[in-house]
C-alpha positions, 0 to 999 in steps of 0.5 A: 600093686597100686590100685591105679595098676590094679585096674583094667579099661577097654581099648577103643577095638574092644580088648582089655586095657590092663593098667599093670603094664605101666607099673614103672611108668609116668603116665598123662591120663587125660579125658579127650573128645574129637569135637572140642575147641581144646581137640588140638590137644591131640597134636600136642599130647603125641608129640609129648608121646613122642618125647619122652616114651623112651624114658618111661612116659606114656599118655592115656587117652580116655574118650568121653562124651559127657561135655556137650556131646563133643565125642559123638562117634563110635570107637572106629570114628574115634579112631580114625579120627586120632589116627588121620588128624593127629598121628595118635600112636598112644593107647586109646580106652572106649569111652567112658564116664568121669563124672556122676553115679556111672563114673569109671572106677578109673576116675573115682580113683583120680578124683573121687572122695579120698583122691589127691586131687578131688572133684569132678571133671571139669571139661575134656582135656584134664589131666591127671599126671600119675607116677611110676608107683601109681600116685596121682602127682598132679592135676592140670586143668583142660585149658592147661596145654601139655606142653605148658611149663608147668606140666613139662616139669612135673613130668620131669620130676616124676621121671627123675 
């Protein structure tokens, strides 16, 4: 099993978030917040969802309040949020760190030392594009929309 696999989050309502169920599966990974100008992301990464779910795509939404505290809310906040605002039916982890000494496991595999795509998390909205195998294929930065060229391509690809 690949380490990406390996792991296990938090869901938003407390249960394990094991990784293992997408063993086979494309999934976006991305940092979200409920209070960033980049916050309508959310639309764009459902309906993104929507598309290629049935193909083995799923998205993983990783609140975090590092930047500007623009994730201020409790794990129900978060949720309603998501829900009533963006229709979110893609599975949402508790928040948690992607930068400095309490960083996530899951984030020092995406970007630590040794990572494909090294460096630390830049803003909310970054995106890690990891492959059915769990390999980080690519990296898009927050500005990026996830329906961008670019991004739509590499999903593409890693769908075959």
């Amino acid at each position: 099993m690949s380490a990406f696999h390996g792991l296990t989050l938090k869901s938003l309502d407390g249960e394990d978030l094991p990784l293992a169920p997408f063993k086979g599966q494309v999934v976006l990974v991305v940092n979200v917040a409920s209070k960033c100008g980049l916050t309508p992301q959310y639309a764009t990464l459902e309906k993104l969802y929507q598309q290629f779910k049935d193909r083995g795509f799923a998205v993983l939404g990783l609140p975090c309040n590092q930047f500007a505290g623009q994730e201020p809310g409790s794990a129900q906040e978060i949720q309603a949020f998501c829900s009533l605002n963006y229709g979110v039916s893609f599975p949402l982890s508790a928040k948690l760190e992607v930068n400095g000494p309490e960083r996530h496991p899951l984030y020092r595999l995406l970007a630590g030392e040794g990572a494909e795509f090294p460096g630390d998390i830049t803003w909310n909205f970054e995106k890690f594009l990891v492959g059915k195998d769990g390999r980080v294929l690519a990296r898009f930065a927050p500005r990026i929309a996830p329906d961008e060229p670019s991004v739509l391509q590499a999903i593409e690809k890693a769908l075959g």
